[in-house]
C-alpha positions in Angstrom: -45.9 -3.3 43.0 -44.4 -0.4 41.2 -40.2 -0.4 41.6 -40.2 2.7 43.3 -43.1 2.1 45.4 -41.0 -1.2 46.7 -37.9 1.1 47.1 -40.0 3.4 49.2 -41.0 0.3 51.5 -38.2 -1.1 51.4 -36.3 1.9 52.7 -38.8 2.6 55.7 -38.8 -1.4 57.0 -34.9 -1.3 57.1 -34.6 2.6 58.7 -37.1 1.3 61.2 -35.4 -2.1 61.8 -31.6 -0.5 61.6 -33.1 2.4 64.8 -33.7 -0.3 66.6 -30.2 -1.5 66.4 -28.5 1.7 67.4 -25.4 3.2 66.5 -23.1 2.8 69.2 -19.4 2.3 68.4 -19.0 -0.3 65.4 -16.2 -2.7 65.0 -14.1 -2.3 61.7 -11.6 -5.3 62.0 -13.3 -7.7 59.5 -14.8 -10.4 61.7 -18.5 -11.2 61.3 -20.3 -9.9 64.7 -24.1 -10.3 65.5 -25.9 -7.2 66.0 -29.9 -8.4 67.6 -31.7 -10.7 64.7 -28.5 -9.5 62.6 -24.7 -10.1 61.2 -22.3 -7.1 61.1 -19.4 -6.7 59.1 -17.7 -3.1 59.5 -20.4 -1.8 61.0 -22.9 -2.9 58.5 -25.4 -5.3 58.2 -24.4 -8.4 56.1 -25.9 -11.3 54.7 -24.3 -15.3 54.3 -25.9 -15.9 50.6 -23.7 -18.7 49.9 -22.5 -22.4 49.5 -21.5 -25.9 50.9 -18.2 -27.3 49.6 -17.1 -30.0 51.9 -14.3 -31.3 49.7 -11.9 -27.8 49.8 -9.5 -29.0 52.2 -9.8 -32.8 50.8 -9.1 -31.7 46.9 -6.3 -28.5 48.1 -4.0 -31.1 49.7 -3.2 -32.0 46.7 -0.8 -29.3 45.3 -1.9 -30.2 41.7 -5.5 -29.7 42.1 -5.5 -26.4 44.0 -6.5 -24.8 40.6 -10.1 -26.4 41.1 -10.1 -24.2 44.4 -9.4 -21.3 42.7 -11.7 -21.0 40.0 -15.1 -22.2 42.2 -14.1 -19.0 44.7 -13.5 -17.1 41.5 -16.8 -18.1 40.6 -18.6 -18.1 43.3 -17.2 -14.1 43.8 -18.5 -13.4 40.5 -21.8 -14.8 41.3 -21.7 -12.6 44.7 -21.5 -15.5 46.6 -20.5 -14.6 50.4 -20.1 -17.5 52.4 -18.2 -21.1 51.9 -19.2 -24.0 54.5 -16.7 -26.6 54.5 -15.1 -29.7 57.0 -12.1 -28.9 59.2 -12.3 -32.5 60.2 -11.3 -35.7 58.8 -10.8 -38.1 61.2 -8.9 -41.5 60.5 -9.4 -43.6 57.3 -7.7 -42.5 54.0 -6.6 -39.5 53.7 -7.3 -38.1 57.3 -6.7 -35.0 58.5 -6.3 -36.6 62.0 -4.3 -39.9 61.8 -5.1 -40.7 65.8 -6.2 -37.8 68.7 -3.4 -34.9 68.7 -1.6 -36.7 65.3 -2.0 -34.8 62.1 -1.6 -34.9 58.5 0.5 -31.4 57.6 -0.5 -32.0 53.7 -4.2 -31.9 54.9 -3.8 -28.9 56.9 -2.1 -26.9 54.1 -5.2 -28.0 51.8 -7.3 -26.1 54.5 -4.5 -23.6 54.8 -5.0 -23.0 50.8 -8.7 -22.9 51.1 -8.8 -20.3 53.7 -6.0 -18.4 51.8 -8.2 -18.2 48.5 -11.5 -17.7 50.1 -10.1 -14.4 51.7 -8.5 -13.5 48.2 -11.8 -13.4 46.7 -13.7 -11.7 49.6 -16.0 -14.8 50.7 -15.6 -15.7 54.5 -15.7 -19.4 55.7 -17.7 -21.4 58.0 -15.2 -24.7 59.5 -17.5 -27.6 61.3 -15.2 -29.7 63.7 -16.7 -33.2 63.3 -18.9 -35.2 61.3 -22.2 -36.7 63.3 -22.0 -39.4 60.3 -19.5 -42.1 59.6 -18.2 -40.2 56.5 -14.7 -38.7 57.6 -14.7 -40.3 60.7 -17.2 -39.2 62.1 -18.3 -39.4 66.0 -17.5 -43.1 65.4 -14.1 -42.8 64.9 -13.4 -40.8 68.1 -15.4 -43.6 70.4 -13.4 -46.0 68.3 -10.1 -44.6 69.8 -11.6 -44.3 73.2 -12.2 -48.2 73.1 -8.9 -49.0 71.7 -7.6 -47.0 75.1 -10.0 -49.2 77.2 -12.5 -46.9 77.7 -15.9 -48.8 77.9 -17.6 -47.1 74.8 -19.8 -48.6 72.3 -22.1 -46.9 71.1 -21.1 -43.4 68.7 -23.6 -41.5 71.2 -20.7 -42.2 73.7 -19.2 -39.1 71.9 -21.5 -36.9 73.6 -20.7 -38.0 77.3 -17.4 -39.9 77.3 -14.9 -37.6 79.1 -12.1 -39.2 77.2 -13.9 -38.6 73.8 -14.8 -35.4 74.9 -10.9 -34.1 75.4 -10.4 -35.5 72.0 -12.9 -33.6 70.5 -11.5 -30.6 72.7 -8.0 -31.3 71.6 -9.0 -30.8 68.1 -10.8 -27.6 68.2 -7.3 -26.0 69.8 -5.3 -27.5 67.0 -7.7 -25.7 65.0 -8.2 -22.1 66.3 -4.1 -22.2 66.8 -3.3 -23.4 63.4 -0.8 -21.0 62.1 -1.8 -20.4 58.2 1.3 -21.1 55.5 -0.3 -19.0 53.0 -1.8 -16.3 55.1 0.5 -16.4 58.0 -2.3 -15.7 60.4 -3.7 -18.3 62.8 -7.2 -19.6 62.6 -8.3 -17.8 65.8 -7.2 -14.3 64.5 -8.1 -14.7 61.2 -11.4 -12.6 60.0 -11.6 -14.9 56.5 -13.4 -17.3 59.3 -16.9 -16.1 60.1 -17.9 -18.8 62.3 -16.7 -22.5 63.9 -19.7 -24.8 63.9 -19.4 -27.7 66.5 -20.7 -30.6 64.3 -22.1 -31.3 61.3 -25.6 -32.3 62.2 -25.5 -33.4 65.6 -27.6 -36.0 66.5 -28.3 -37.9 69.8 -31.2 -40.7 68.8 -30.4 -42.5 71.7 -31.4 -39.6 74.4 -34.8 -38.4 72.6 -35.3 -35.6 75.7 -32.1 -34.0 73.8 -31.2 -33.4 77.4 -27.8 -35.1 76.1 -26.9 -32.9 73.2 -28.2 -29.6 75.3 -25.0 -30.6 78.1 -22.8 -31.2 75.1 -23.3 -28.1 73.4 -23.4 -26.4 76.9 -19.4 -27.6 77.3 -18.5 -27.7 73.8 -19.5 -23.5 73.1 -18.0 -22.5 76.6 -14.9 -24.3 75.3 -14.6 -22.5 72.2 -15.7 -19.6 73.5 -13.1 -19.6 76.3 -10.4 -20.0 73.5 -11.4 -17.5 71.0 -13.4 -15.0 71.4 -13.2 -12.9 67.7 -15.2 -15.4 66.0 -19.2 -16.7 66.1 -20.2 -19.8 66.7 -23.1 -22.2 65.6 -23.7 -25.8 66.9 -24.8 -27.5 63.5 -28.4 -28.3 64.2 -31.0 -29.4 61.2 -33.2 -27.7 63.4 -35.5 -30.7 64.6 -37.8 -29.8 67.5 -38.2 -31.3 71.3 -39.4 -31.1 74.4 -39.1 -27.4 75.2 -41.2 -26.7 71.9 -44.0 -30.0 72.4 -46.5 -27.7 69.5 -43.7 -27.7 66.8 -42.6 -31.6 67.0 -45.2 -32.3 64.3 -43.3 -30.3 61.6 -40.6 -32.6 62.6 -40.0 -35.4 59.7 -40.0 -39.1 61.4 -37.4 -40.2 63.3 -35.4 -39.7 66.7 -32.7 -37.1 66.7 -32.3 -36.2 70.2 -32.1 -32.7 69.5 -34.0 -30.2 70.4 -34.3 -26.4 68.4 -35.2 -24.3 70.9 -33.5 -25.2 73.9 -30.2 -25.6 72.0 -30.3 -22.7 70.1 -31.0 -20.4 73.7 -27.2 -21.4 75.0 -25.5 -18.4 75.4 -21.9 -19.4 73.7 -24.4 -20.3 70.2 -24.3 -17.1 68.1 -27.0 -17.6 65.2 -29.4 -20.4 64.2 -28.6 -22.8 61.6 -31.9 -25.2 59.4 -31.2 -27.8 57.4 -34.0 -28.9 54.7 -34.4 -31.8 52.4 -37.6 -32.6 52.2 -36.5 -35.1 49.1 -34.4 -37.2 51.4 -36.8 -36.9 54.7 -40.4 -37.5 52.4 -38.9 -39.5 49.8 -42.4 -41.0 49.2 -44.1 -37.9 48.9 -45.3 -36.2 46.0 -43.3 -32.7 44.9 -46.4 -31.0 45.8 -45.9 -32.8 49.6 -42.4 -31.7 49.9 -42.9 -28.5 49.2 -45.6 -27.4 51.6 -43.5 -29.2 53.9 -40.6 -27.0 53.0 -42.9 -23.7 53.2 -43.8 -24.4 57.1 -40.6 -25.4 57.9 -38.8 -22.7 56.8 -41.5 -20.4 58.3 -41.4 -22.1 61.6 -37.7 -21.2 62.2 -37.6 -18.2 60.9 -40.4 -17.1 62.8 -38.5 -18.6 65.9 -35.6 -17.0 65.1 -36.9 -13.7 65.0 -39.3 -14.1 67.8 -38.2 -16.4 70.6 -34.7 -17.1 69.9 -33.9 -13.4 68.9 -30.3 -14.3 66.8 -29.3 -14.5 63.1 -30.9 -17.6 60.9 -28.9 -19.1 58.0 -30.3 -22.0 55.9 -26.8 -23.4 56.4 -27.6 -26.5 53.9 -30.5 -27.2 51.4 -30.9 -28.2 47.4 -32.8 -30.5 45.5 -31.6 -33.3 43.4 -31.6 -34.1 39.6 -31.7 -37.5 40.5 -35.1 -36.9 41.7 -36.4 -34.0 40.0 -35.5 -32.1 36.8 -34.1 -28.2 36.9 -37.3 -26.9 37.3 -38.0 -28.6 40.6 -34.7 -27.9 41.3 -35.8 -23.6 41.1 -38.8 -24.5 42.6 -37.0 -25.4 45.8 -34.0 -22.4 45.3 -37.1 -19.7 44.4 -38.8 -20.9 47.7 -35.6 -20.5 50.1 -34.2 -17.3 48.5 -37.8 -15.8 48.8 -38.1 -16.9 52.4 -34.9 -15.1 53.0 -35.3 -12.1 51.3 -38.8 -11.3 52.2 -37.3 -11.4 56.3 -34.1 -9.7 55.0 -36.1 -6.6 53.7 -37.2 -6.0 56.9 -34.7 -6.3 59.1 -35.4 -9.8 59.9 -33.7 -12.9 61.3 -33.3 -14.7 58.0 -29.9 -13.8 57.2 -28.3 -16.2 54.6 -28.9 -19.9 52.7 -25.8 -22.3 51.8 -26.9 -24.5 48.8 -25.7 -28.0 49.2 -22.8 -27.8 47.1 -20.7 -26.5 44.7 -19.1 -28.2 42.6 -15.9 -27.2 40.2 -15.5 -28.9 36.5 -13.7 -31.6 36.4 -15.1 -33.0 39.4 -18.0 -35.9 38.6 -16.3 -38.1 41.3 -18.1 -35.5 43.6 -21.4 -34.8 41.7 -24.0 -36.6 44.1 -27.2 -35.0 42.6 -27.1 -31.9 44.1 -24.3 -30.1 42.9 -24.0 -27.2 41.3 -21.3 -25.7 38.7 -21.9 -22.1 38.3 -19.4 -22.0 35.3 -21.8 -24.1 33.6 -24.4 -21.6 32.7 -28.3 -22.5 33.9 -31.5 -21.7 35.2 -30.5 -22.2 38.7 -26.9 -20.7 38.7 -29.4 -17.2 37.4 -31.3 -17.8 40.2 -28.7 -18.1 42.5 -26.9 -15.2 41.0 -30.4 -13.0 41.2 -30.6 -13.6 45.0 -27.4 -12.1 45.6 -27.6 -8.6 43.9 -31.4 -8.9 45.9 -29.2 -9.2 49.3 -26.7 -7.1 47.7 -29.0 -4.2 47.0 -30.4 -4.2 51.0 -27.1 -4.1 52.2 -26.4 -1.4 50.3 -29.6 0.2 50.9 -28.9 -0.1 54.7 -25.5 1.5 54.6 -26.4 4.7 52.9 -28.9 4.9 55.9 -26.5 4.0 58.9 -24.1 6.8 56.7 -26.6 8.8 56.6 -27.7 8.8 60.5 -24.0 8.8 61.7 -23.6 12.2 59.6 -27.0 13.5 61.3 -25.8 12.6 64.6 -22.1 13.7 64.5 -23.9 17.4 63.5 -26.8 17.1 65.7 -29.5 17.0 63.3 -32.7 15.0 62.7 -33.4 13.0 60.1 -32.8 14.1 56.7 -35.6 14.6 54.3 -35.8 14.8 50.4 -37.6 17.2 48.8 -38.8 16.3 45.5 -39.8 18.8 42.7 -43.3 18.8 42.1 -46.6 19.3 43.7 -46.8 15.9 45.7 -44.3 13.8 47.2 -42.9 10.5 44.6 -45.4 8.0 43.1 -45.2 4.8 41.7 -46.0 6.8 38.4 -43.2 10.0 39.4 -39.6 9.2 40.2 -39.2 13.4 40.1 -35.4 14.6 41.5 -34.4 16.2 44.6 -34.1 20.2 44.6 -32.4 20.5 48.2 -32.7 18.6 51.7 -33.7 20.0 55.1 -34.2 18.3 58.5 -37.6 17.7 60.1 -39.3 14.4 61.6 -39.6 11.4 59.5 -42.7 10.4 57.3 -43.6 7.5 55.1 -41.6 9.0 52.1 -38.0 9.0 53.9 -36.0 8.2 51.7 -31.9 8.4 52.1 -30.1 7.5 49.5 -28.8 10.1 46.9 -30.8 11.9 44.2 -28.8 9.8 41.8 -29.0 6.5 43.3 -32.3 6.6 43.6 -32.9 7.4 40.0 -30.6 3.8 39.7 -32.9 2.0 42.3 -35.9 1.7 40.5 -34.2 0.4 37.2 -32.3 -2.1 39.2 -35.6 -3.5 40.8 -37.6 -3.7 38.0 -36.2 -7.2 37.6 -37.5 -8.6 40.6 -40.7 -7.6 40.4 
């Protein structure tokens, strides 16, 4: 497809997708807001192309090492990144950002405090999860663990989900959060617009209840909870995406186990905000061929994005994926980003529910002690940091695109005209083969070759593009 042909279609698909969002009274105070299948920022549509980086608050409570946090956001800024995913939780153990329920570790919460601080300087927002489904930090574990040591009869980590002692520990800790006051910023958590969204858990799973009629109470409580303390920000419950009962058709895209949650049904709770996926098809199908894994990877991410869009009707982020050199070389590695990022933008251009992927993780130099395959240093030049970068002047470019157009109709409306068309020199209207220029504009009704952006940006457009063809 010709550039400006793709401009053209591109242009129509997102004027079509943004009337159907309307242009009622936007918010400008800087927090992340969802708008039907879409985020906001400002009053414009905005996209989470972005990264996992468990370890900020871990590595920023050391003073010493905050540098390390300041040059991956300088990176990551310069690479357009626009989300960071990372742990508020660390719970027991060495190190812990929670010594015991309600006790905490002031050096841990400045790390986060430092995190937060440079994320906003750099203009990336942050996702915080409050717990760990795993044993890593603490995890679910360590909270039944201090029920039992209060003689509750716990013993198994599902206990989390139903405990009502565990479960005002778990509650406990999301207050401490929202109120934190932040030493750097002096803003607390809860008012702070750095923070696009809290997530419930890290991968919340519930093996032991298969109906997922245990997680669906669970995130039920847990999102009227957050919700009843904070309001400003959006709120995600952590899911991988696994299906259950209330979707029996899509449990065969499933990979094998018991996870006890269910997509669908857990998603549909009012307090959630947007739909988070997981995918590693290399850890789920480790016997399977590449090939295997990655028709796997095409159905899976087309079944939830599909659901997003169509029965869910919220915001989808790919909130962790990547592919290991441990078990594949680079070019598997683009293989796997070129397949996500395509997924995305292909919804994205349309107004779609796809609206971000987090790559599992970013890594700093200097920090092999946290290189576990999958991480990338974007400093370090590659195939995969250009395809990362690519994506985000691709996301970059429909934002944009969609702005001029919600400019453009707030300017029609506040005068009371139609929509605006361009009239191009020449005998026929612009081809893939005739970029012409614009000799004036007048108001009628709108045709296929709308277009809204100024004469001179569109002469930019096609030049830009011609990359991604």
């Amino acid at each position: 497809m010709k550039p400006l042909c793709l401009v053209t279609i591109l242009s129509i698909l997102i004027q079509q997708s943004y009337l159907k969002l309307g242009t009622d009274a936007f918010s400008r105070d800087g927090f992340v807001r969802t708008k039907g299948v879409q985020f906001s920022l400002n009053g414009y549509p905005y996209y989470a192309n972005g990264f996992n980086a468990y370890w900020l608050m871990y590595v920023a409570s050391d003073p010493s090492q905050r540098p390390k946090i300041s040059a991956a956001f300088q990176e990551a800024s310069r690479h357009g990144l626009t989300v960071a995913r990372t742990w508020a939780f660390s719970d027991g153990g060495y190190r812990p950002l929670q010594y015991s329920p309600g006790s905490y570790n002031e050096d841990m919460f400045q790390g986060l405090d430092f995190a937060i601080a440079e994320a906003r300087r750099h203009g990336i927002k942050i996702i915080l999860s409050f717990a760990n489904n795993y044993v890593s930090f603490g995890g679910k574990k360590q909270y039944v663990d201090w029920a039992r040591s209060r003689g509750r009869p716990v013993y198994s980590e599902d206990d989390f989900f139903t405990d009502s002692l565990v479960k005002d520990f778990y509650k406990n800790h999301i207050k401490a959060v929202l109120n934190r006051f932040n030493t750097f910023t002096k803003v607390h958590y809860r008012d702070d617009p750095t923070i696009m969204a809290w997530e419930l858990m890290n991968e919340p799973r519930c093996p032991s209840d298969p109906t997922g009629r245990t997680i669906q109470a669970w995130i039920t409580e847990m999102a009227a909870h957050v919700k009843s303390l904070d309001r400003n920000h959006l709120l995600e419950a952590g899911l991988e995406g696994f299906y259950g009962q209330s979707s029996p058709q899509s449990k065969t895209l499933n990979p094998p186990g018991q996870f006890g949650t269910d997509f669908i049904a857990n998603n549909r709770i009012p307090g959630i905000d947007f739909v988070t996926v997981h995918s590693y098809p290399d850890e789920w199908f480790v016997d399977s061929s590449d090939q295997s894994q990655m028709e796997f990877l095409n159905k899976w991410l087309d079944a939830h994005i599909q659901d997003a869009q169509n029965v869910l009707h919220k915001p989808i982020i790919l909130a962790e994926f990547g592919k290991s050199t441990k078990k594949g070389g680079s070019a598997q590695r683009d293989l796997v980003f070129n397949t996500v990022y395509g997924k995305i933008y292909e919804s994205a251009k349309r107004g779609g529910a796809a609206a971000g992927g987090l790559f599992w993780q970013l890594l700093g130099n200097g920090m092999d002690n946290f290189q576990d395959g999958y991480g990338i240093i974007l400093s370090q030049s590659s195939s995969t940091v250009n395809v990362i970068a690519q994506q985000s002047r691709k996301l970059t470019l429909i934002r944009r695109i969609f702005a001029r157009m919600i400019n453009v109709e707030k300017w029609k409306r506040a005068r009371g005209y139609g929509p605006i068309e361009t009239v191009w020199r020449g005998p026929t209207p612009p081809s893939s083969r005739q970029q012409g220029s614009v000799s004036h504009i007048r108001v009628r009704e709108p045709t296929e070759y709308d277009f809204t952006y100024s004469c001179e940006k569109w002469r930019q457009i096609p030049t830009f593009l011609h990359s991604f063809r």
